[in-house]
C-alpha positions as CSV (number, residue, x, y, z in Angstrom):
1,X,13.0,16.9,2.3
2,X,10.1,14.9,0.9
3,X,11.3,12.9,-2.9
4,X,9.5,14.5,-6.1
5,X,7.6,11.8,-7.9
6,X,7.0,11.6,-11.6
7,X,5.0,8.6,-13.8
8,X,7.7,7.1,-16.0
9,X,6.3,5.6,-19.1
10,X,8.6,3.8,-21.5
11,X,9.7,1.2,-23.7
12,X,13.1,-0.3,-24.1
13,X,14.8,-1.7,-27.3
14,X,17.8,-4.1,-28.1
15,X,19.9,-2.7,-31.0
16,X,23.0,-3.4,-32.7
17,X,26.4,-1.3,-32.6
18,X,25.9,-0.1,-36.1
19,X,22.1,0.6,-36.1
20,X,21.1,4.3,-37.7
21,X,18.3,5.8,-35.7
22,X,15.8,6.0,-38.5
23,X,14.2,9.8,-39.2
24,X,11.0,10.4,-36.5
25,X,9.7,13.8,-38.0
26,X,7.2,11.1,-39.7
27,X,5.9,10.0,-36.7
28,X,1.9,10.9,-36.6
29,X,1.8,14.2,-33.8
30,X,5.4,15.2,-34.2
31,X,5.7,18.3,-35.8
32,X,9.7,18.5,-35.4
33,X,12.7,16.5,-33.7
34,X,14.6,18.6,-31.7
35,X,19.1,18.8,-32.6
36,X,20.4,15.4,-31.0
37,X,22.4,16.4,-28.1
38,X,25.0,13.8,-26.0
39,X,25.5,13.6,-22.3
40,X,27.7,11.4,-20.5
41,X,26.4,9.6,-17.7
42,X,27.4,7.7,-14.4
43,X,24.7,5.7,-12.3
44,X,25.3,3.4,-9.2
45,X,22.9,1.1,-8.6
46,X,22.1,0.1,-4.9
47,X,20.6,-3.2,-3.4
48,X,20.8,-6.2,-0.6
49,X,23.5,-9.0,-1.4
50,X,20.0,-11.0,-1.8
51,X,19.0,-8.8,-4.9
52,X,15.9,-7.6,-2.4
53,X,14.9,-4.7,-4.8
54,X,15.8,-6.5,-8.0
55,X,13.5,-8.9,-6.8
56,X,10.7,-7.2,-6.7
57,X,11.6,-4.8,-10.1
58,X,12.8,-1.8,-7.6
59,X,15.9,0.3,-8.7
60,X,17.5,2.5,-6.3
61,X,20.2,4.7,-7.9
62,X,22.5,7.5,-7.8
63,X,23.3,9.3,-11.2
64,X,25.8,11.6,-11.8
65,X,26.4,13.8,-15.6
66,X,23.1,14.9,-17.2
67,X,19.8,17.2,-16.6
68,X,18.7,15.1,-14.2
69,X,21.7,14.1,-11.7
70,X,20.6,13.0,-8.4
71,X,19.4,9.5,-6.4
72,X,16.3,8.1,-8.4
73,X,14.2,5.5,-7.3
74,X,12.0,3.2,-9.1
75,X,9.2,1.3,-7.9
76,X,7.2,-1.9,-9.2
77,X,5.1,-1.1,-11.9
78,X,1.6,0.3,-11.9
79,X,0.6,-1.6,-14.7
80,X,2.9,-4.6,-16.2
81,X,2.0,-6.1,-19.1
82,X,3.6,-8.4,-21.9
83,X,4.8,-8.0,-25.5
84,X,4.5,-4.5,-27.0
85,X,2.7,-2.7,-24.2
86,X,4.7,0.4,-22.5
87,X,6.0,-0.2,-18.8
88,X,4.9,2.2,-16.6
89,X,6.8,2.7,-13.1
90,X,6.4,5.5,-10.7
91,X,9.9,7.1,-10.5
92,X,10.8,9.2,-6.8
93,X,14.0,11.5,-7.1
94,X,16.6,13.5,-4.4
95,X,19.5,15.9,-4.7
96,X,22.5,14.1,-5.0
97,X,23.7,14.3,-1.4
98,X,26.6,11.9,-0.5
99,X,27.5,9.1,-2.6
100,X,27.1,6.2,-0.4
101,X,24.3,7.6,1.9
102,X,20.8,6.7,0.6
103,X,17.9,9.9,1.4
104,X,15.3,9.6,4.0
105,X,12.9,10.6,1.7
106,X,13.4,7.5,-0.4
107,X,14.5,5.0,2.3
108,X,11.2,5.6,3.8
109,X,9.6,3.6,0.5
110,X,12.2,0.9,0.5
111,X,12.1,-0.2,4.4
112,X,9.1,-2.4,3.4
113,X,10.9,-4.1,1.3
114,X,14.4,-3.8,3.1
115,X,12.8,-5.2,5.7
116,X,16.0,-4.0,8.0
117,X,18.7,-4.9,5.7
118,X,21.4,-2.4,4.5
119,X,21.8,-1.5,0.9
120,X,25.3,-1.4,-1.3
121,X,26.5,-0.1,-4.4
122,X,26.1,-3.9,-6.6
123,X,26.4,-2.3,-10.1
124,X,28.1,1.1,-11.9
125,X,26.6,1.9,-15.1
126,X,28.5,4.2,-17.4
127,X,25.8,5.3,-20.3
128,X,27.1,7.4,-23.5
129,X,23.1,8.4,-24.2
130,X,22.3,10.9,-27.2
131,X,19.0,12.3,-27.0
132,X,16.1,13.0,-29.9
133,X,12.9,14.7,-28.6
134,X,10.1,14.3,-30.7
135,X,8.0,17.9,-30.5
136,X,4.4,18.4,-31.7
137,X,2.7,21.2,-32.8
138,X,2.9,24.5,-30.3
139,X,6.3,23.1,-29.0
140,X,4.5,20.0,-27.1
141,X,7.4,18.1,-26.2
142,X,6.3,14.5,-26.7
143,X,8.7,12.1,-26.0
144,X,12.2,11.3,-26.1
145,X,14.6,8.7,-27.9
146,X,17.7,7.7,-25.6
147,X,20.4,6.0,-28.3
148,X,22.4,4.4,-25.0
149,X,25.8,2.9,-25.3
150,X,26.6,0.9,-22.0
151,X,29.2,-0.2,-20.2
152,X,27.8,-2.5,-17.5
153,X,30.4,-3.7,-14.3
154,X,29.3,-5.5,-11.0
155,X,30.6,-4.3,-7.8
156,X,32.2,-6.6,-5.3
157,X,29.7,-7.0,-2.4
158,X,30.7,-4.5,0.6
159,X,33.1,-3.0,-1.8
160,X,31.7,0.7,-1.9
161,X,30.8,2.9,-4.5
162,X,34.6,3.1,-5.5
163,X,35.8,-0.5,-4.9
164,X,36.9,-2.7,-7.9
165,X,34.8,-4.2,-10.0
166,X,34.3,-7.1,-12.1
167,X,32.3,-8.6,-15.0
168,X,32.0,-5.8,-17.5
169,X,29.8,-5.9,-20.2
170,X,28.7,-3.7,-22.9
171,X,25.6,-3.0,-25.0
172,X,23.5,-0.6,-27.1
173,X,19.6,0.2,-26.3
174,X,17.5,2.7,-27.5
175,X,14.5,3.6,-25.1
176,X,11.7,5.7,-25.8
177,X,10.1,7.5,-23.2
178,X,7.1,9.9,-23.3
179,X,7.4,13.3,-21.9
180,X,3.6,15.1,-22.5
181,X,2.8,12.7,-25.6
182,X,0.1,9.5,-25.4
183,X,0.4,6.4,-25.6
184,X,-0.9,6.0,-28.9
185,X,2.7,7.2,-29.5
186,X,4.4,3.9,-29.0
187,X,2.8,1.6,-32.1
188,X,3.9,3.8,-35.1
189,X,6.9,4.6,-33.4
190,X,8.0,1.1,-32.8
191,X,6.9,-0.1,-36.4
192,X,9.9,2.5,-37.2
193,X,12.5,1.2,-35.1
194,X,11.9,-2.4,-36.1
195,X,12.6,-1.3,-39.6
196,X,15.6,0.2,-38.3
197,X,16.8,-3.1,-36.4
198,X,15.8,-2.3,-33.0
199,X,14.2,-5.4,-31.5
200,X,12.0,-5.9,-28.1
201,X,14.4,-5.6,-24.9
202,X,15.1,-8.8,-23.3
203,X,15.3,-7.4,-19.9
204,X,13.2,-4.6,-18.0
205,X,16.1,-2.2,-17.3
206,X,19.4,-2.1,-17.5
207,X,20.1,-3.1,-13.8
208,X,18.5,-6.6,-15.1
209,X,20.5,-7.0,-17.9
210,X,23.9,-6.2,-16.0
211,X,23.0,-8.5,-13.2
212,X,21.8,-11.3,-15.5
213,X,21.5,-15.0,-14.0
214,X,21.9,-12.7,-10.3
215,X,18.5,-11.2,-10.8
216,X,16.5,-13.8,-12.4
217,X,17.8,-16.2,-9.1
218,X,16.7,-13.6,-6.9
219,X,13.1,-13.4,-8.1
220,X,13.0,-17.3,-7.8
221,X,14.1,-17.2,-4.4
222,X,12.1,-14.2,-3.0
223,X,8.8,-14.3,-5.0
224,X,8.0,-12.1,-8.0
225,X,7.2,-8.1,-7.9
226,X,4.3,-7.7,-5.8
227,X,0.7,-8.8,-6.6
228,X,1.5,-11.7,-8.9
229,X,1.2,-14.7,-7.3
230,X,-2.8,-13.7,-6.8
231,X,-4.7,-16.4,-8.1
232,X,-7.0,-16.0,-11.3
233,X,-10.7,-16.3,-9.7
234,X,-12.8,-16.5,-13.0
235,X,-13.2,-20.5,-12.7
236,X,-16.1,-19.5,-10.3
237,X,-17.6,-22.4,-8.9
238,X,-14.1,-24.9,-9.4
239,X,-11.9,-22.6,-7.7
240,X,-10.7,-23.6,-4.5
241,X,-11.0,-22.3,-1.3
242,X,-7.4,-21.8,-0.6
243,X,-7.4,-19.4,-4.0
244,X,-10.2,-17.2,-2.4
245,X,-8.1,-16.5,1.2
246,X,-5.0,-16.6,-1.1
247,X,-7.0,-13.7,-3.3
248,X,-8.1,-12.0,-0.7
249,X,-5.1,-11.9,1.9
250,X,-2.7,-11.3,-1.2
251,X,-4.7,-7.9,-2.2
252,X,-4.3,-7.1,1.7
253,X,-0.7,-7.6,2.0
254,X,-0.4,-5.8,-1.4
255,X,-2.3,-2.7,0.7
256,X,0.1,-2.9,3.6
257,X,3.2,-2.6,1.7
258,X,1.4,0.5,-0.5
259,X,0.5,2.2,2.7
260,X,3.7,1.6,4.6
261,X,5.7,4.8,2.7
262,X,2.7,6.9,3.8
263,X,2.4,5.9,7.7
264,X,6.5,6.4,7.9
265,X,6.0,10.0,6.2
266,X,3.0,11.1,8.2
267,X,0.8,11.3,4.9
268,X,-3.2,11.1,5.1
269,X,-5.3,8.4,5.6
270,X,-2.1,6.4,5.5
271,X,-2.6,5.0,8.9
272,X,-6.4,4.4,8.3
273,X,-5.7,2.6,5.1
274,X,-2.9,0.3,6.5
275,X,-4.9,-0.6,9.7
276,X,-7.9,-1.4,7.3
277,X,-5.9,-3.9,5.7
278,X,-4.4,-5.9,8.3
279,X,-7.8,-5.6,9.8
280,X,-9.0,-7.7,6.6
281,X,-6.3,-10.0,6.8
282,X,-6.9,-10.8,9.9
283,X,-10.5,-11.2,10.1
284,X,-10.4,-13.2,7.0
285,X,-7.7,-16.0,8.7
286,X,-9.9,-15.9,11.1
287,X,-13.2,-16.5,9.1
288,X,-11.3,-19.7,7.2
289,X,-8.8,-20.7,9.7
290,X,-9.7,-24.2,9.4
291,X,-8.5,-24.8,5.9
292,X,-5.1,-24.2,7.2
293,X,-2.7,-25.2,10.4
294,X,-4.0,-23.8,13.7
295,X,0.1,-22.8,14.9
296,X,0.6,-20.4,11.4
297,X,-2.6,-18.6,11.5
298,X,-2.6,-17.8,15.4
299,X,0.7,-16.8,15.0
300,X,-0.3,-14.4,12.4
301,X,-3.8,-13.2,13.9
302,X,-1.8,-12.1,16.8
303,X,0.9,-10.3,14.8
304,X,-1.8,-8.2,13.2
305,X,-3.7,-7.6,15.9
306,X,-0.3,-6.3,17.3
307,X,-0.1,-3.9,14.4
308,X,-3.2,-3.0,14.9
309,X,-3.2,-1.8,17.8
310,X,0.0,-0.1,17.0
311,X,-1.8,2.1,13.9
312,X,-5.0,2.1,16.1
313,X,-2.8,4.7,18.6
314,X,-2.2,7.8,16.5
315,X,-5.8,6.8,14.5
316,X,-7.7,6.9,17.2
317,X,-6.2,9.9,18.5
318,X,-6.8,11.9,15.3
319,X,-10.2,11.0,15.4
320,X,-10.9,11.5,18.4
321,X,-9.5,15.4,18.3
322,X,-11.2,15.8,15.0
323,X,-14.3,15.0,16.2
324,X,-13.9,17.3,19.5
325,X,-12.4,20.1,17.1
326,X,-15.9,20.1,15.2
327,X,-18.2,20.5,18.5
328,X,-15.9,22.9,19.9
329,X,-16.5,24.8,17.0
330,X,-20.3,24.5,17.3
331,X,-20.2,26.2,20.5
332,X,-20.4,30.1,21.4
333,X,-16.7,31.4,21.1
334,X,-15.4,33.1,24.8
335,X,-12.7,32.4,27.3
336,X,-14.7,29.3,28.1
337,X,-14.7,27.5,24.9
338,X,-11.3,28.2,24.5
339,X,-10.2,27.3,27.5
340,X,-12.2,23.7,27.2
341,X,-10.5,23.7,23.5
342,X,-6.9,24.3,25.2
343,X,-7.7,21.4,27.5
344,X,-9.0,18.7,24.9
345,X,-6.5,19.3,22.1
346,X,-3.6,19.2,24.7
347,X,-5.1,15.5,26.1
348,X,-5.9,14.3,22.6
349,X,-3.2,16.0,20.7
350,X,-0.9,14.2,23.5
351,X,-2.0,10.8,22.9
352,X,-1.3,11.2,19.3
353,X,2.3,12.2,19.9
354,X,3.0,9.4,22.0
355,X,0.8,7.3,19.7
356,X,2.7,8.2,16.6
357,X,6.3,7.6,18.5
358,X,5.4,4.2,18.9
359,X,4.3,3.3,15.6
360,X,7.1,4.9,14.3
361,X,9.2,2.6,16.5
362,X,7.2,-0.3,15.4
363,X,7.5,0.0,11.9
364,X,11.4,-0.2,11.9
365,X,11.2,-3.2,14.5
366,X,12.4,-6.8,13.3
367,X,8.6,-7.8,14.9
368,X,7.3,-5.8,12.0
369,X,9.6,-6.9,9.4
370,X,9.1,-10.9,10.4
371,X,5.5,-10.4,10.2
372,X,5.7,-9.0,6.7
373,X,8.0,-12.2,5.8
374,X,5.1,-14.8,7.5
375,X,2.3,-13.2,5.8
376,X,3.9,-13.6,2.3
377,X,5.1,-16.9,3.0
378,X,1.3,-17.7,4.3
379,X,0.4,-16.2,0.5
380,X,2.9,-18.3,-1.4
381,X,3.7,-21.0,0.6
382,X,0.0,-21.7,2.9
383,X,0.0,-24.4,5.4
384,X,-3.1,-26.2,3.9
385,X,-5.0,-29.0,5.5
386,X,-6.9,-31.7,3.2
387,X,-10.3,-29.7,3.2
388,X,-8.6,-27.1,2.0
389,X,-9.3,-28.5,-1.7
390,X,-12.7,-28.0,-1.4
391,X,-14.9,-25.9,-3.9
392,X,-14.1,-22.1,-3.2
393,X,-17.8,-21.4,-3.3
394,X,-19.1,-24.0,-0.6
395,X,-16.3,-22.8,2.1
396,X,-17.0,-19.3,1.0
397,X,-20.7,-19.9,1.9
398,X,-20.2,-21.8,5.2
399,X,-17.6,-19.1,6.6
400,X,-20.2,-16.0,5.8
401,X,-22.5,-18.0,7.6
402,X,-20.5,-19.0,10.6
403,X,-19.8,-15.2,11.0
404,X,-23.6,-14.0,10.8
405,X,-24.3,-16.4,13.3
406,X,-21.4,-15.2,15.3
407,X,-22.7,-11.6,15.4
408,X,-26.2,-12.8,16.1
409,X,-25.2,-13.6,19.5
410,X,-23.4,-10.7,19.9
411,X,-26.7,-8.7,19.0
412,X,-28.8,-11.1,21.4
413,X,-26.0,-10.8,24.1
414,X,-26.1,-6.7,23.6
415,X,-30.0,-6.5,23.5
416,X,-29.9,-8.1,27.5
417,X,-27.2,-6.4,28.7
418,X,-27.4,-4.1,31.3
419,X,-26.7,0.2,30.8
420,X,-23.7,1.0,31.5
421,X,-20.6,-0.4,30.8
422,X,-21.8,-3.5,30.1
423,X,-24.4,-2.2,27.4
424,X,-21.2,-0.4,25.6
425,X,-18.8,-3.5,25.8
426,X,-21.5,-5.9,24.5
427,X,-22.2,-3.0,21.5
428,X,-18.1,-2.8,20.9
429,X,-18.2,-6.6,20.8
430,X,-21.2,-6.6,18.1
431,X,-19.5,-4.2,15.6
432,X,-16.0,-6.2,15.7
433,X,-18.2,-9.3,14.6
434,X,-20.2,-6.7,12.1
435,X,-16.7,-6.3,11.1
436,X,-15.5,-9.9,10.8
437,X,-18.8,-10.6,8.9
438,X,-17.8,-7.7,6.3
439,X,-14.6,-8.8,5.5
440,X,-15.6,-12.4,5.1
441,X,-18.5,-11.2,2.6
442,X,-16.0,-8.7,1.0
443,X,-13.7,-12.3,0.4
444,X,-17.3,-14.5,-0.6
445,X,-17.8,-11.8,-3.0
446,X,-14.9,-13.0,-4.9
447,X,-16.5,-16.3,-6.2
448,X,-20.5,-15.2,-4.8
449,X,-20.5,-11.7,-6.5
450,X,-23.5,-9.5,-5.7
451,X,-25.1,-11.3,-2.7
452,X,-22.1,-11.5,-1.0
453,X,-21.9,-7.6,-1.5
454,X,-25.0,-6.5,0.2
455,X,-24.1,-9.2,3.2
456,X,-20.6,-7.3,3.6
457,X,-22.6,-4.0,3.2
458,X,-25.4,-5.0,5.6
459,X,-22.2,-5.2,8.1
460,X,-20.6,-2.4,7.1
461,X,-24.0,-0.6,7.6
462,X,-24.1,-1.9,11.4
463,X,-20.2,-1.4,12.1
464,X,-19.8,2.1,10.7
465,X,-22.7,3.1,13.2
466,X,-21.5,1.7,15.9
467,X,-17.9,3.1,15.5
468,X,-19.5,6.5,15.7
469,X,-21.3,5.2,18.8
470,X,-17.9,4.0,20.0
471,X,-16.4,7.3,19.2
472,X,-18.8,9.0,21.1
473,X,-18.5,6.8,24.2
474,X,-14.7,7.7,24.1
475,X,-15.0,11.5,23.4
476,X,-17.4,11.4,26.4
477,X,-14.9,9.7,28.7
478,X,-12.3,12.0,27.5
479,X,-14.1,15.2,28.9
480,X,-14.8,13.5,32.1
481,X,-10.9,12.8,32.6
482,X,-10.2,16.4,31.4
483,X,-12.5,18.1,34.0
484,X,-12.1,15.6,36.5
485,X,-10.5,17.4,39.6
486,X,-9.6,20.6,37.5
487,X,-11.1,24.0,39.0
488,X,-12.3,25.5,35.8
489,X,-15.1,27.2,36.3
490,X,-14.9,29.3,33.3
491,X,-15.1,26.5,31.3
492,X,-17.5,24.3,32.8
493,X,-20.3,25.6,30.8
494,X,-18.7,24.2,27.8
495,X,-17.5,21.0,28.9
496,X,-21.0,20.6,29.7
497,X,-22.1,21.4,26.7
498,X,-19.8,18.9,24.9
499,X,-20.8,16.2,27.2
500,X,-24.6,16.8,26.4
501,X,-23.6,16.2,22.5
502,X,-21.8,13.3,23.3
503,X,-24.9,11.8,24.9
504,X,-27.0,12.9,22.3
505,X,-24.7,11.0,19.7
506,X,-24.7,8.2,21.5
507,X,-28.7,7.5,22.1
508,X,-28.8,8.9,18.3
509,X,-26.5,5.9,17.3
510,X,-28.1,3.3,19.2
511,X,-31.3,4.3,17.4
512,X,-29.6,3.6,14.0
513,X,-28.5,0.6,15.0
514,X,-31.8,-0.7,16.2
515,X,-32.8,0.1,12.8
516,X,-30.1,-1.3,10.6
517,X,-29.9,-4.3,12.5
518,X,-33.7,-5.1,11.9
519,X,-33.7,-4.3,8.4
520,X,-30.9,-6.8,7.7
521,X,-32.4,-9.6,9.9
522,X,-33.6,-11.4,6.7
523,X,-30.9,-10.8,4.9
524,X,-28.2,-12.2,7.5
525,X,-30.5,-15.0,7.9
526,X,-30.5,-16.5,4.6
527,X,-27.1,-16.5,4.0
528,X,-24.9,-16.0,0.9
529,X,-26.4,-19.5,-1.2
């Protein structure tokens, strides 16, 4: 059963035991608070005895008592931000199932991060929370004031969900959450609580208060919540190189983790997205590789070439039978074309099957997980040689150049080769250097801005016709294996057809090319300076 998702947006308050929630019918918008009504509650929290999830601002919980019992999970935030602004996190829930068994549904957006390590119950919160919801006119329910009393106790590692527990602590809170109410909410309502003693919460959620000095150690040890050790790029020219690949790579291994959830649940463009990231990462190790140690980046270029080729299984696959899907439908319907379409979607529709088993293997293999742990340790920790100090801008500069002369020769070497075989390797070979030369600009662009942008687009220009060309070339062989031997006369007229439209595309793509590539001679030429 796929996990219901929701947008939590709220702000958390420290209060004394003897506070008075202070009369909200004044608030601007709220027409009416709703009778106060208490609920007991029970919540286990769940992490690794490394604080994993804490680490990275993740709860994982199973709440008993309330409207909403069940297992919750909460991921980093979408948007973090300091002093009064609200937190907002997006919030996955599941039935309640078994106490100590965590739901596929929600495992499948912690493996990333799990990495192959097995949760435990590390804290039971017991909450006495009395609820005021603020209404506005027409019934809109706005928002709602938890009043929380805590009791806070840590669970012996291993111990279970029922074990003994230790190091109790207690506390009040008052957190206000918006239900169908705006943001503009939050100021007047806050200048109303102050008044009434409340005073900004020292910790993001309760989990981080009852783990204390745990939690904070945690996030030392394995890196803030995602995305924050990106460097600022707005120095321009006096950034250094390191901080454009550090820029770069970092929004790529930020991409990899978002898309992991959606390759493991089979969502779309999941598997696209993913591969288009470590695609990026690794072209852009290999555009700078010489700022850093040759042994860490190979290791890593291989690694995601690996994955890669893992996500470019099912991908290719689903392209490929898309694109068959859509000629087959151009054609006359009769036995013919449905017998050709029986053939086809049970060769393509195979290889994604088989495709999909394997990535789906791949992704929970400890290859997977340790290439995850090198490229953020290449992010926080990178193996930099002395040039790596250099001016961000000048490296920049010399590694789009490097790559436009790289797919030069590819273009030269494709102009002489041969038909054939030859001719569509030497094209394949030119639009993985179109490629390399895209991301490289895409990473220039960071401290080069616009000229950078129309080099990466010039390449995108000559890579996105050639994959069609590409996809053509492999549709084509694909009809030839399906017919091949097979006494079909019925649908010969078909897979004729479909062969004649492959053909077509092809010489069609090769004409674009011939035109993009000419148009962006100049361009590519002068470089990026």
């Amino acid at each position: 059963m796929k996990a219901s998702q929701g947008l939590e947006i709220e702000k958390k308050y420290e209060v004394d035991d003897d506070a008075v929630v202070p009369p909200l019918a004044g608030l601007p918008g709220v027409a009416r608070v709703g009778a106060a009504h208490t609920a007991s509650l029970e919540a286990v929290y769940f992490d690794t005895d490394t604080h994993a999830l804490a680490s990275r601002r993740i709860t994982l919980r199973r709440r008993t008592g309330g409207t909403d019992a069940g297992w919750h999970l909460k991921l980093p935030p979408l948007e973090t931000a300091s002093g009064p602004e609200p937190q907002q996190r997006q919030e996955l829930h599941a039935p309640l199932g078994q106490p100590d068994v965590v739901p596929d549904s929600l495992l499948a957006h912690l493996q990333v991060y799990l990495r192959g390590t097995a949760v435990a119950p590390v804290v039971r919160l017991q909450t006495k929370r009395t609820t005021h919801s603020l209404y506005g006119e027409g019934g809109v329910h706005l928002a709602d004031l938890a009043d929380d009393r805590v009791t806070a106790e840590r669970l012996q590692a291993g111990s279970g969900s029922e074990g003994r527990g230790r190091e109790k602590q207690q506390w009040r809170e008052w957190e206000l959450e918006l239900v169908h109410g705006e943001p503009a909410l939050f100021a007047p309502a806050e200048e109303l609580l102050f008044q009434a003693g409340a005073r900004p919460a020292g910790h993001a959620s309760k989990l981080a208060r009852a783990l204390g000095d745990a939690a904070g150690s945690a996030t030392t040890d394995s890196g803030a919540a995602q995305g924050e050790r990106t460097p600022d790029l707005r120095a321009g020219k006096k950034a250094p190189a390191t901080a454009v690949v550090t820029a770069y790579l970092g929004a790529q291994i930020g991409e990899m983790m978002a898309q992991d959830p959606g390759v493991r649940l089979e969502e779309p463009d999941a598997v696209h997205n993913m591969r288009s990231a470590a695609r990026r990462s690794r072209s852009v190790l290999a555009g700078y590789r010489k700022l850093y140690a040759a042994g860490p980046v190979r290791r890593l270029r291989d690694e995601l070439k690996w994955l890669g080729q893992m996500l470019g299984g099912p991908r290719d696959a689903e392209v490929l039978l898309d694109r068959l899907r859509g000629h087959l439908d151009e054609l006359p319907p009769g036995e013919g074309t449905e017998a050709a379409r029986v053939r086809v979607e049970g060769k393509a529709g195979a290889a994604f099957d088989g495709g999909s088993r394997l990535l789906q293997e791949a992704l929970n293999s400890d290859r997977y997980f340790r290439l995850l742990d090198g490229l953020e340790d290449f992010r926080d920790n990178p193996p930099v040689r002395p040039e790596a100090a250099a001016p961000g801008r000048a490296v920049a500069s010399q590694a789009v150049d490097k790559a436009a002369r790289r797919l030069r020769r590819s273009q030269k070497a494709a102009a002489h080769a041969r038909q054939g075989t030859d001719h569509e390797n030497a094209l394949h070979q030119v639009r993985k250097d179109a490629k390399r030369l895209r991301h490289v600009a895409e990473s220039a662009a960071l401290v080069h801005g616009k000229r950078a942008e129309k080099v990466a687009k010039a390449a995108h220009r000559q890579q996105k016709i050639l994959g069609d060309y590409h996809d053509a070339v492999i549709a084509r062989d694909l009809l030839a294996g399906v017919n091949s031997g097979q006494n079909e006369p019925i649908a010969a007229e078909a897979y004729a057809a479909l062969r004649q439209r492959q053909d077509e595309l092809i010489k069609g793509a090769e004409a674009k090319y011939r035109k993009a590539r000419k148009k962006s001679r100049d361009l590519l030429r002068r470089g990026i300076i």
